[in-house]
Phi, psi and omega in degrees: 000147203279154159270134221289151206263142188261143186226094169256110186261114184285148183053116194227070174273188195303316172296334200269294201344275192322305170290359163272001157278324174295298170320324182273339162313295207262036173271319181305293189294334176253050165009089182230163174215124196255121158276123173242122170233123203216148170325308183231064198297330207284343148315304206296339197292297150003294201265320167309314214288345155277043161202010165331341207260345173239008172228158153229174148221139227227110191306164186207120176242123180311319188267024183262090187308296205351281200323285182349281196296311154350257177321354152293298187297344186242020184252187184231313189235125187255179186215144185222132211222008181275189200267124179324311182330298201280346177316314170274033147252328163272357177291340202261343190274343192276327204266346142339277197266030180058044170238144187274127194246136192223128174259199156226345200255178195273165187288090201257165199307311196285318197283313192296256181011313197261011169307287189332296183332297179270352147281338189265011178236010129107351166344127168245134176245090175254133203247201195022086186240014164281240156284287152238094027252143183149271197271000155313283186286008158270312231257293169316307166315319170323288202301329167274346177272341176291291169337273166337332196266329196250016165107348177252187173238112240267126178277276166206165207202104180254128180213129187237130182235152158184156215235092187279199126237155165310132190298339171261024164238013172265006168038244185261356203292134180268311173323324198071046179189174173195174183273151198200003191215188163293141185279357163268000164271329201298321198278354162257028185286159192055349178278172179123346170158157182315157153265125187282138180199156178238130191216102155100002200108353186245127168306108187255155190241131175250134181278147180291339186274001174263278158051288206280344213244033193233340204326158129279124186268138164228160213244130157222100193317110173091350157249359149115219171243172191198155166239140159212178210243127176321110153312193187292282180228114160312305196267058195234340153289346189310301178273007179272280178345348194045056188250051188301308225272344196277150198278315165222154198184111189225088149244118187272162181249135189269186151205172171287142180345134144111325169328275191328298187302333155257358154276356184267346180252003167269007177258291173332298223253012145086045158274321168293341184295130175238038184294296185236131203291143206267351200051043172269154177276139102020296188261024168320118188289101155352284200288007172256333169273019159293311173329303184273024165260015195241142197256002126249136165275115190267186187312150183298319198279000178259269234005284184295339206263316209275310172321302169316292195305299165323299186272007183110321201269153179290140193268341122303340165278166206291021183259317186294298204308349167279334177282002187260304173276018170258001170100026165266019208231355208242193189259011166302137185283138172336311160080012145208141187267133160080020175230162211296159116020294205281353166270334179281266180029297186268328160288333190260350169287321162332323188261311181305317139297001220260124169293148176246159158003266175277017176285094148300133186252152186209126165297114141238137201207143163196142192266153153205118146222159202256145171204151178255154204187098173079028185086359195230146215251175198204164196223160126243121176247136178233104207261154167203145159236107172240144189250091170350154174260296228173181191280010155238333170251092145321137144296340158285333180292328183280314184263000148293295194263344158284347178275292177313292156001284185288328157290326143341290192290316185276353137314289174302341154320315173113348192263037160233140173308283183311145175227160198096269174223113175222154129278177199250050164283335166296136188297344198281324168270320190243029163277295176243043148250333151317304189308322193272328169294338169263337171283348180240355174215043180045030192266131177205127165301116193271148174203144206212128192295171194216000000 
């Protein structure tokens, strides 16, 4: 009897849940036996002990190659489920033993490198096989190859994601939002370079201290309004999309009304900076080191008022009252010492942003393109919402890890096309994992003519 195809998944954090239920629905019938290797594996004993006979979990340290290359070496498919950092030491230990390797995360200048390497080793390294990046680009690929089929021609293509809450678990939160990805990539978003986008045919550059104070509002027709904000680079798909020709081309991260201005003013005022570490005591008072971002620091009891002035803001609107309720205006202590703005920041958001149990989380994503066709011009928004069980089976965990999952699978088959570095722009990858995400768990792109 042939032997069970071995699947070894690095990192089983908060994002991996769904997809280790997904492997494990269908490791019997596609006979797999899956090793989850994890920091702490002593979680996972729950969810393994009804699949002993096809899983396991395996204590894991990133930085032992030894282990690394071991465990590689005894897989057939590795899955890689760590911090984007580590990738290209297992990408490179995959190329090591011959093994094909599937991310969720982009494709980064170290992974893009090693293509040749994996192709000519008949290798697949596939990546953004998640949500953004992933089922972006399957979901858009449909749709422009649909367009394109019908004679038309693509104008423009705006496409927006972001990792919300449900309206009935945002409470008292003025932000609207709680953490649902890392929380240092959310307080450290847009930096790293201006954002790039193309409007109107002309390339624009946004410097990041400008970003939050630019959004843009869009309509997601039975869920309301939303705002977003331009990515690092827009244009970095223009030509995997076969989009050369197009006039404008923008994708953003969304959020609910009102987010961006106030975080454009936690930008202004070097709260985001993560450069330089402040020599501060642990027991520092919020509102003095707001003070001292400020260019006179007035009395601990001014704070909020010299802040309104300085940026601008109404001393009463709803921008100051969200900085008012993460408590920076108050004697909370900061609680580390001697660390950069964007590490207190993120400590004190944790805990305020923190899912609780029964906090639903909710996926948006919307597409909008505009095209021509026969002299006459035509807009299609192709929209998707899915909506979280709880603070672990997520809607990010879901629109993460079942799209990966099902590339997963069809890897192991033997049914992707490509060798080398591939995303999932091909029908061969996202024809049927859209069909299998809407026939088994209802994630489906609503799309509606303009």
């Amino acid at each position: 009897m042939t032997p069970p195809t071995r699947l070894l998944l690095l990192g089983a954090g908060r994002s991996a849940s769904v997809l280790m239920q997904y492997l494990l629905r269908h490791a019997p019938a596609e006979r797999w036996f899956l090793t989850v290797a994890d920091a702490m594996p002593a979680h996972l004993a729950p969810v393994l002990a009804a699949h002993s006979q096809y899983a396991r979990a395996v204590p894991f340290d990133v930085q032992n190659a030894a282990q690394l290359d071991h465990l590689v070496a005894e897989a057939d498919l590795v899955i890689s489920m760590l911090p984007a950092a580590f990738h290209p030491l297992v990408a490179r230990a995959c190329l090591r033993h011959r093994r094909h390797l599937a991310t969720a995360s982009y494709v980064s200048p170290e992974i893009r490198a090693l293509h040749n390497e994996a192709a000519a080793a008949g290798l697949v390294f596939l990546m953004e096989c998640g949500l953004d990046p992933g089922l972006d680009h399957m979901s858009a690929m449909r749709a422009i190859e649909q367009i394109r089929g019908q004679g038309g021609r693509l104008t423009s293509f705006t496409s927006y994601c972001g990792g919300l809450l449900d309206p009935a678990s945002e409470g008292d939160n003025p932000w609207r939002y709680k953490f649902t990805w890392n929380p240092r990539n959310v307080v450290l978003a847009g930096q790293g370079g201006p954002a790039r986008y193309l409007e109107n045919g002309h390339e624009k550059l946004l410097p990041y201290e400008e970003l939050f104070g630019r959004a843009e509002t869009l309509l997601v027709p039975g869920h309301g309004h939303f705002e977003g904000y331009a990515n690092r680079d827009s244009l970095t798909y223009r030509e995997v999309y076969g989009l050369a020709d197009i006039q404008t081309m923008l994708r953003g991260t969304l959020r609910r009304p009102g987010y961006c201005g106030a975080w454009q003013a936690l930008v202004t005022l070097g709260l985001t900076d993560d450069s330089t570490p402040l020599g501060n005591p642990a027991e520092q008072p919020w509102q003095e080191l707001v003070a001292k971002h400020l260019p006179t620091p007035p009395p601990p009891a001014d704070v909020a008022a010299a802040v309104a002035q300085q940026l601008g803001l109404d001393p009463h609107g709803p921008a100051l009252t969200r900085l008012a309720w993460l408590g920076l205006f108050t004697e909370r202590p900061v609680g580390i010492a001697n660390a950069t703005a964007a590490q207190l920041l993120e400590h004190l958001l944790a805990e305020k942003w923190q899912l609780q149990p029964h906090d639903r989380d909710m996926i948006v994503m919307q597409h909008q393109f505009d095209y021509e066709r026969e002299g006459s011009s035509y807009q299609l928004i192709s929209s998707l919402v899915v909506t979280g069980d709880d603070a672990t089976h997520t809607a990010m965990a879901k629109t993460v890890g079942l799209p990966l999952g099902m590339a997963v699978r069809r890897l192991a088959r033997g049914e992707v096309a490509g060798r080398g570095v591939v995303i999932p722009t091909t029908p061969d990858l996202y024809e049927p994992i859209l069909q299998e995400l809407a026939a088994d768990y209802d994630i489906v792109f609503t799309e509606a003519e303009v």
